[in-house]
C-alpha positions as CSV (number, residue, x, y, z in Angstrom):
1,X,-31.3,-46.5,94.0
2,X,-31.4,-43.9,96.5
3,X,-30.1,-40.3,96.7
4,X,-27.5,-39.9,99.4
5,X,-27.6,-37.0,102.1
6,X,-23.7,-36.4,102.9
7,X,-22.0,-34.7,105.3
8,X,-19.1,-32.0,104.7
9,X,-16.4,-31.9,106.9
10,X,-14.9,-28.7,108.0
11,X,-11.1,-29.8,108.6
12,X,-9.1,-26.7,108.8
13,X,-7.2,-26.6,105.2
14,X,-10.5,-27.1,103.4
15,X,-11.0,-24.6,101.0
16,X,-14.0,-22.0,101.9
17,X,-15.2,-22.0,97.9
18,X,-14.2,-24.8,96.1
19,X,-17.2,-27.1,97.5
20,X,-19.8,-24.9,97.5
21,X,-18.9,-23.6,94.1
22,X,-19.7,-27.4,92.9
23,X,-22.4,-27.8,94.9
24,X,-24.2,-24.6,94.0
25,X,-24.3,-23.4,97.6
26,X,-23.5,-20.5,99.1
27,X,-19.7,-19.9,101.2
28,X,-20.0,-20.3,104.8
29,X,-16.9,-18.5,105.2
30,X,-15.9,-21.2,106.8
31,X,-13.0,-24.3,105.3
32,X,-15.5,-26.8,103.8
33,X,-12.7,-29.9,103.3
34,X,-14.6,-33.1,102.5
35,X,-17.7,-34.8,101.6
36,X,-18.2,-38.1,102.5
37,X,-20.2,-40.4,100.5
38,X,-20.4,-44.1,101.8
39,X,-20.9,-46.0,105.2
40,X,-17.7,-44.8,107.2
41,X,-19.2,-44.8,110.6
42,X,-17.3,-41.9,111.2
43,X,-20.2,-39.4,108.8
44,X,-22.2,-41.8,106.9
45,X,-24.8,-41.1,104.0
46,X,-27.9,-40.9,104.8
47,X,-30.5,-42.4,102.4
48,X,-34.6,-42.1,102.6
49,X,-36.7,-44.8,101.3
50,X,-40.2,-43.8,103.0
51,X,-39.9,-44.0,106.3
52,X,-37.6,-40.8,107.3
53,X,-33.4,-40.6,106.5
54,X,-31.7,-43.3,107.8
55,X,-28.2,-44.3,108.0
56,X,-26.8,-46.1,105.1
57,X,-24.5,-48.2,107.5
58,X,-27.4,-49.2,109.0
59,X,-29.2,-50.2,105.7
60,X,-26.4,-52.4,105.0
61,X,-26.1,-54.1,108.0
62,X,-29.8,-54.8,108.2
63,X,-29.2,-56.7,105.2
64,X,-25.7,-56.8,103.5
65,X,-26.2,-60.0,101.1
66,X,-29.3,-57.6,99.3
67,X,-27.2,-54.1,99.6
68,X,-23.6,-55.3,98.7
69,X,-24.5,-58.6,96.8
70,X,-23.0,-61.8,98.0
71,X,-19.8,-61.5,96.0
72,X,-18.9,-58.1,98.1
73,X,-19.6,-60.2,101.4
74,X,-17.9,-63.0,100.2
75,X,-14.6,-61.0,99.5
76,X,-15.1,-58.2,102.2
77,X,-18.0,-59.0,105.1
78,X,-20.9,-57.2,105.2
79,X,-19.7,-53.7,104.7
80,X,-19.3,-51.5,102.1
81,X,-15.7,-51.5,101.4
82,X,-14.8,-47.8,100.3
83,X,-15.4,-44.5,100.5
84,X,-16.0,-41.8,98.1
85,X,-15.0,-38.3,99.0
86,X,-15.2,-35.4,97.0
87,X,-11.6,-33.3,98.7
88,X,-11.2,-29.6,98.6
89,X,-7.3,-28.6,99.3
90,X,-6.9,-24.7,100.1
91,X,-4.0,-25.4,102.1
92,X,-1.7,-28.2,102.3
93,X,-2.9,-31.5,103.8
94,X,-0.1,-33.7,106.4
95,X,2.5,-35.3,104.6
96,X,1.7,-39.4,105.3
97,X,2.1,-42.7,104.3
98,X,-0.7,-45.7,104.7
99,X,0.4,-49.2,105.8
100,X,0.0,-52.5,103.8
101,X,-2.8,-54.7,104.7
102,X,-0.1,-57.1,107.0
103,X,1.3,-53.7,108.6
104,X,-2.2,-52.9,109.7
105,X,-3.4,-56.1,111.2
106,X,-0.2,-56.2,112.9
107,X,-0.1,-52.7,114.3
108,X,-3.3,-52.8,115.0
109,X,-3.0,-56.3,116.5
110,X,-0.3,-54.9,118.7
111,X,-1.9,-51.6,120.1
112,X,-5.0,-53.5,121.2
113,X,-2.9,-56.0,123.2
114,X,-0.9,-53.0,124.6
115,X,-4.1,-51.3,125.6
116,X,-3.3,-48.1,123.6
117,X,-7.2,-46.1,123.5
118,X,-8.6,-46.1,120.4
119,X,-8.6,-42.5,120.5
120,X,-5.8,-41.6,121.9
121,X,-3.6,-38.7,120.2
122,X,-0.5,-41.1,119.9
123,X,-2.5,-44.1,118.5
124,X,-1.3,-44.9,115.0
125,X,-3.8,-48.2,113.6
126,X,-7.5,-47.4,114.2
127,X,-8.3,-50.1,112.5
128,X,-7.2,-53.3,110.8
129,X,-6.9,-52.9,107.1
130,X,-5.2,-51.1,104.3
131,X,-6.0,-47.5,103.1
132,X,-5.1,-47.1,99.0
133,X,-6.4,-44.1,97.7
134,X,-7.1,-42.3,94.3
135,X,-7.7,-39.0,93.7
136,X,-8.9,-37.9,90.2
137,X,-8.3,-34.1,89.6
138,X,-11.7,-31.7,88.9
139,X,-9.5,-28.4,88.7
140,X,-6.1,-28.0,88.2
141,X,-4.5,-29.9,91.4
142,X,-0.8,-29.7,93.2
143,X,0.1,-32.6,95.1
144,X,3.5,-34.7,96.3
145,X,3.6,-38.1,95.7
146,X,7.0,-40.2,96.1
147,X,10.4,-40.5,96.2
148,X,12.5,-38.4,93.5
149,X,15.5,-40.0,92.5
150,X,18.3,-39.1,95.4
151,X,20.5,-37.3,92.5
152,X,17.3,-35.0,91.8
153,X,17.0,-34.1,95.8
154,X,20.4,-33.2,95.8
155,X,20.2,-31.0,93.6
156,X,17.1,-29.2,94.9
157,X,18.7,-29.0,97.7
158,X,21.8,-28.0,96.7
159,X,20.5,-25.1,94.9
160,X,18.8,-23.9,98.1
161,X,22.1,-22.5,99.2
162,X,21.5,-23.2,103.0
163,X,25.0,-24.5,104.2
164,X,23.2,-27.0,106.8
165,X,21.6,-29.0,103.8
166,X,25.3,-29.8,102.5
167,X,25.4,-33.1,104.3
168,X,22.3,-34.1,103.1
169,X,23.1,-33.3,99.7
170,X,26.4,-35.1,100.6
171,X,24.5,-38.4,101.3
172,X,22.0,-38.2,98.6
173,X,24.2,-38.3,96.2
174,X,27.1,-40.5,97.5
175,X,24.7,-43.7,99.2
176,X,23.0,-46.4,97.2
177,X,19.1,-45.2,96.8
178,X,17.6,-46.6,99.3
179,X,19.9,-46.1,101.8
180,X,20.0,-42.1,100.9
181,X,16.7,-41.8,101.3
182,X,15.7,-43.5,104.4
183,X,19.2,-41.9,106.2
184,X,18.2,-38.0,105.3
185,X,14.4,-38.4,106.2
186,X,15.5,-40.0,109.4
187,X,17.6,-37.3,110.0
188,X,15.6,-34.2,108.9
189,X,12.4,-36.3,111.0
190,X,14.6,-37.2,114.2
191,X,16.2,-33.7,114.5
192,X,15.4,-32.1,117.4
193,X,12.6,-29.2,116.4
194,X,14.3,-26.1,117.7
195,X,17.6,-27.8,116.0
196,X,16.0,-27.6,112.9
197,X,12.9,-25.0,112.6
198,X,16.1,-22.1,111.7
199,X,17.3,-24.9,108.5
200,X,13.8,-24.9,107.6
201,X,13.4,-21.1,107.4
202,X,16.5,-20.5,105.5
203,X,15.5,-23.1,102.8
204,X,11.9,-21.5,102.5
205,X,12.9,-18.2,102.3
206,X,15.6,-19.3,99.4
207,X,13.1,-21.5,98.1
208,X,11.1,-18.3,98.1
209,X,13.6,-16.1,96.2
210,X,14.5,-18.9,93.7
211,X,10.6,-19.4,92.7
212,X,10.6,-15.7,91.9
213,X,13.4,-15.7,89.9
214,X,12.4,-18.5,87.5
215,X,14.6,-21.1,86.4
216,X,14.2,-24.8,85.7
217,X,12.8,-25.4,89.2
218,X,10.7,-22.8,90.1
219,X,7.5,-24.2,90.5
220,X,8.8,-27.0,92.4
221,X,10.6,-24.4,94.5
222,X,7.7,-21.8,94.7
223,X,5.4,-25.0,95.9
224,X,7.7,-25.8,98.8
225,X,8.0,-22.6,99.9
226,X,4.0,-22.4,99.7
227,X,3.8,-25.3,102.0
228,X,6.8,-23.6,104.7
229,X,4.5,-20.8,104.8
230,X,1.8,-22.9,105.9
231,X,4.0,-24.9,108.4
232,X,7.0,-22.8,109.0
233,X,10.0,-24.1,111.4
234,X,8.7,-27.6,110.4
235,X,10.9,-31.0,109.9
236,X,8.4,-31.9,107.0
237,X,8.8,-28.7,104.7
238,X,12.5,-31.1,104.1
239,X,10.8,-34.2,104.1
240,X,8.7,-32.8,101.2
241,X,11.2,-31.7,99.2
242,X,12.5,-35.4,98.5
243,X,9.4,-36.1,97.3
244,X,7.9,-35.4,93.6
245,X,6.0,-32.3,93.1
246,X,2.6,-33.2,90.9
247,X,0.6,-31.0,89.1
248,X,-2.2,-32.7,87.8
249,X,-5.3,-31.4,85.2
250,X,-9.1,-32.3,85.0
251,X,-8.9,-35.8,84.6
252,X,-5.5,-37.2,85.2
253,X,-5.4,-39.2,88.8
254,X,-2.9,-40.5,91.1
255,X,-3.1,-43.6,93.1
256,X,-1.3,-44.1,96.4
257,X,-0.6,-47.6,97.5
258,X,0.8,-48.6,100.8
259,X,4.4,-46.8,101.8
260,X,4.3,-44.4,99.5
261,X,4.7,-41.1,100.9
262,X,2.3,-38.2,99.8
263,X,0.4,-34.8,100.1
264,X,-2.3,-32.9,98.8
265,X,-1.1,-29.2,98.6
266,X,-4.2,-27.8,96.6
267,X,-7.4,-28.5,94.2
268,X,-10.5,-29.9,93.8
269,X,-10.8,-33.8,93.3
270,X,-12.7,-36.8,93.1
271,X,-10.9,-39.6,95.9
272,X,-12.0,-42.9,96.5
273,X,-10.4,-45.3,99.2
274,X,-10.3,-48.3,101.1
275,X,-12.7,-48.2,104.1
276,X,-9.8,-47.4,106.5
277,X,-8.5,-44.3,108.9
278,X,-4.8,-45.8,109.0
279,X,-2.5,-42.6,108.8
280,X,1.2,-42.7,109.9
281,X,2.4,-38.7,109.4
282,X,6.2,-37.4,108.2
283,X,5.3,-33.9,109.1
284,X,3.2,-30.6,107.9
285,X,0.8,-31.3,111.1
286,X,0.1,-30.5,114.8
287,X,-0.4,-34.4,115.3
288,X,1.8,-37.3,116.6
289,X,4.3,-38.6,113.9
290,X,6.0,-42.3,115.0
291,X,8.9,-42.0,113.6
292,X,10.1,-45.7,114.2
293,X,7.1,-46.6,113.0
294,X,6.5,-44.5,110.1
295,X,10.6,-45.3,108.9
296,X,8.9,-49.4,108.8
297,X,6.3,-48.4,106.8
298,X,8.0,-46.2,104.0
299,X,9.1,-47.4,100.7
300,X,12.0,-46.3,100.1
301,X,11.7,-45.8,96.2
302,X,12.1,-43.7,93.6
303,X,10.8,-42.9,90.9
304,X,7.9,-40.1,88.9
305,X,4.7,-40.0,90.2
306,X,3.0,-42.2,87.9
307,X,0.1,-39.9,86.9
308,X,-3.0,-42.0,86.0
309,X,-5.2,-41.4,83.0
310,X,-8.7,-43.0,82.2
311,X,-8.6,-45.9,79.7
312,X,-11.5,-46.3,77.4
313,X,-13.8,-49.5,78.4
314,X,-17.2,-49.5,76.2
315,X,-17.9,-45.7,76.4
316,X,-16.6,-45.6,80.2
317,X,-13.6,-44.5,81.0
318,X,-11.6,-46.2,84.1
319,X,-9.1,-45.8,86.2
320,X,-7.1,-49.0,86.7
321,X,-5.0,-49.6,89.8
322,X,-4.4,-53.0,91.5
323,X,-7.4,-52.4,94.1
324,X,-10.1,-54.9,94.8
325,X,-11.8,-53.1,97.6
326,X,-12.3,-49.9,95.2
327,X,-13.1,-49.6,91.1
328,X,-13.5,-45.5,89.4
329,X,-14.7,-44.9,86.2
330,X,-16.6,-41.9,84.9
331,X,-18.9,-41.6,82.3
332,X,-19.0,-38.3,79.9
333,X,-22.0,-37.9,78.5
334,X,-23.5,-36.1,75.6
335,X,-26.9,-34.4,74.7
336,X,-28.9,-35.9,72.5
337,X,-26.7,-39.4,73.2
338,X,-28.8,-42.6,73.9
339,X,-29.4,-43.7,77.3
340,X,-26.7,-45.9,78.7
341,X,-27.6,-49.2,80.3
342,X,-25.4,-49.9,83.4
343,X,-25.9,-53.0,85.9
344,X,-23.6,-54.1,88.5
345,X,-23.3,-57.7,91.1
346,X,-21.8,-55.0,93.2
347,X,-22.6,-52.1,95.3
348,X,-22.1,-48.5,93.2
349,X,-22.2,-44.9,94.4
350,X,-22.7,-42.3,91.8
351,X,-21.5,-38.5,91.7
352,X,-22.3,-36.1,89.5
353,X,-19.8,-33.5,89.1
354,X,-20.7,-31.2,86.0
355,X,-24.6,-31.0,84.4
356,X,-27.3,-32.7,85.5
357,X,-27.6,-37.1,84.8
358,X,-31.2,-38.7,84.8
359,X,-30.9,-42.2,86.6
360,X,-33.9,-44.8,85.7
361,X,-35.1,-48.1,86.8
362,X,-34.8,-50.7,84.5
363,X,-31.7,-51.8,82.3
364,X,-33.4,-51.6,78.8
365,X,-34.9,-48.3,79.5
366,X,-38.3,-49.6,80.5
367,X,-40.6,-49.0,83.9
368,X,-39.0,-50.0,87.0
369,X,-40.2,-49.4,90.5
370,X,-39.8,-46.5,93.1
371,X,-36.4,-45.4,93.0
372,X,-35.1,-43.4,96.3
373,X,-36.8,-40.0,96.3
374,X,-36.9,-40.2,92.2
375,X,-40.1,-39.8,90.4
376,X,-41.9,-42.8,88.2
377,X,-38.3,-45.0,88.4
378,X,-35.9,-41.6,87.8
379,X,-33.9,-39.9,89.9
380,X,-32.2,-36.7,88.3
381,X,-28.4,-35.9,90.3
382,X,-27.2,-32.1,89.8
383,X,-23.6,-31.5,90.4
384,X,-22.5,-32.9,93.4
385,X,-25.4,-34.9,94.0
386,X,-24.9,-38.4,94.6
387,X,-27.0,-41.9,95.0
388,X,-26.7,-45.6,96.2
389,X,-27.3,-48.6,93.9
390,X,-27.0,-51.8,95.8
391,X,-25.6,-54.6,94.0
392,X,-27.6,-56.3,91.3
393,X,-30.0,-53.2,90.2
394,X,-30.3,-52.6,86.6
395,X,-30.1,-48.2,85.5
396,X,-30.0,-46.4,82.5
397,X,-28.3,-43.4,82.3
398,X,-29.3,-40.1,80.4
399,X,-28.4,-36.3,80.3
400,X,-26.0,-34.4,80.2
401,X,-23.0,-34.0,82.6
402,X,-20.0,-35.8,83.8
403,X,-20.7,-38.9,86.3
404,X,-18.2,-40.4,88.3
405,X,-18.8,-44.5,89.2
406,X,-17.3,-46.1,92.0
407,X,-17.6,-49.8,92.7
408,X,-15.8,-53.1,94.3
409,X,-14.2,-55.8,92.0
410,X,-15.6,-59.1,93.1
């Protein structure tokens, strides 16, 4: 096992306290957004076993049958197949939608033969595979996650009072539900933006007034008009408001599979993914949004947000979604409790997010060898401290704290 250096990314809606709060370090003053544990190639972990830090991509491609275990090679190649963030929202993120694993071979099939840079600002596949996420809440957490049911839109919208949303309303509630929802994103997303941008203000500010005034929908009114302050004049503020507004607690998760659209307004979470940068945006953001492309992508289904919670496996509690590439459970554990044996065919990264948790060599307890930077076999991981256990290695766990496991199915 090895303790992981990570990097923190400092994307602009990060929050400046959230992170450093967990991680016992002092504010920049600066948005600190992300932490990246994993091998994304993009900010990998960094891992020491004697010799000076080293890449853990490089670790694992040096050898990947001994790092992943030949079950994760056989099911994925020689790379670690997720990532594991820890996400700090103090503003809201770009309203988005990821591609099945078809859509993103093909895209990314097609924009290679067309010759489309890698980088470039309008490229939309970077790579070729899926990106499902999970996000477990660590502090209360707002997010949107997709469709409402076109009669519930309708009557958000309606209750705006912005004259310009009547035909919207109009559709929503007189089309079949699929076709309601693709026709009014397609026309709030292929309106022209000075068309729009005064529609947008009017609902924010009456979304404003409306949140102030209570009422059955005030939160969901006072979070859109949150998110209009943050992006005001743009097309997504009325994307967003077809969408389900989420407010999850410690604990409780969402998972977002391909198509479904989403954003993360605020909060501190645990988020695990598929090793993928595949983004196609509706709005809230500065960047290119396809619209053609994005409207192929979308599921246009509605229904609540399916909040996730743990389910009870021999003392670990996991969160089940239909992911091979990804697996998160998190273990809560007690003082005084016996140490918990935990062995894996498959690569694991572990967090600690509350207390401290003593990692040690050796399923049964016993001496084991030198473990990363631990000392005799042990490694201890503080909150927000994290390690690498490639596949096969036998821990036990002690201490006291809350740990977070993430791991492939295989």
């Amino acid at each position: 096992m090895d303790r992981l250096a990570n990097t923190v990314r400092p994307y602009a809606w990060g929050s400046t306290t959230a992170l450093p709060e967990l991680l016992g370090t002092a504010p920049t003053g600066e948005p600190q957004a992300e932490m990246w544990m994993g091998a994304h190639p993009g900010a990998p972990s960094r891992i020491d076993r004697g010799a000076g830090p080293v890449s853990l991509a490089e670790v694992i491609d040096a050898a990947p049958d001994t790092e992943l275990g030949a079950d994760t090679v056989r099911a994925f190649g020689p790379r670690l197949p997720f990532l594991l963030k820890l996400l700090a929202a103090g503003s809201p993120l770009s309203l988005q939608v990821h591609p099945d694993l078809a859509q993103a071979q093909e895209g990314f099939a097609d924009e290679e033969r067309r010759g489309v840079p890698i980088d470039a600002g309008h490229r939309n596949y970077k790579d070729a595979n899926h990106k499902p996420e999970l996000i477990v809440a660590l502090t209360p957490f707002d997010g949107l996650c997709g469709f409402r049911h076109p009669a519930q839109a309708a009557d958000l919208l309606a209750g705006l009072g912005v004259d310009e949303l009547k035909p919207y309303v109009d559709i929503l509630r007189a089309s079949p539900e699929e076709d309601a929802l693709r026709e009014v994103l397609t026309a709030v997303l292929g309106a022209e933006h000075h068309a729009i941008a005064g529609t947008v203000e009017r609902a924010a500010v009456a979304a404003d007034r409306l949140a102030a005034e209570g009422g059955p929908h005030a939160e969901d009114y006072a979070a859109y008009a949150g998110i209009a302050h943050h992006y005001p004049g743009d097309p997504g503020v009325l994307a967003a408001m077809l969408l389900n507004h989420v407010q999850l607690q410690p604990g409780e998760a969402l998972f977002l599979g391909a198509g479904i659209p989403h954003a993360y307004l605020s909060g501190l979470g645990v988020e695990l993914m598929a090793n993928s940068d595949n983004v196609l945006r509706c709005g809230l953001t500065p960047k290119h949004v396809d619209v053609p492309e994005l409207l192929r992508v979308v599921r246009f289904e509605a229904g609540d947000a399916g909040v996730l919670r743990p389910e009870a496996v021999d003392g670990e509690e996991v969160y089940e979604t239909p992911i091979d590439e990804f697996r998160l459970s998190r273990f809560a554990l007690a003082p005084g409790a016996a140490p918990r044996p935990l062995v894996s065919r498959t690569p694991q990264i572990l967090l600690c997010t509350a207390g401290t948790v003593r990692l040690r060599d050796g399923g049964d307890g016993g001496d084991g060898g030198a473990a990363g930077d631990g000392d005799g076999g042990e490694l201890a991981l503080a909150s927000g401290e994290s390690a690498f256990v490639p596949a096969g290695e036998r821990l036990t766990l002690a201490g006291e704290g809350t740990l977070f496991r993430a791991t492939v199915v295989a």
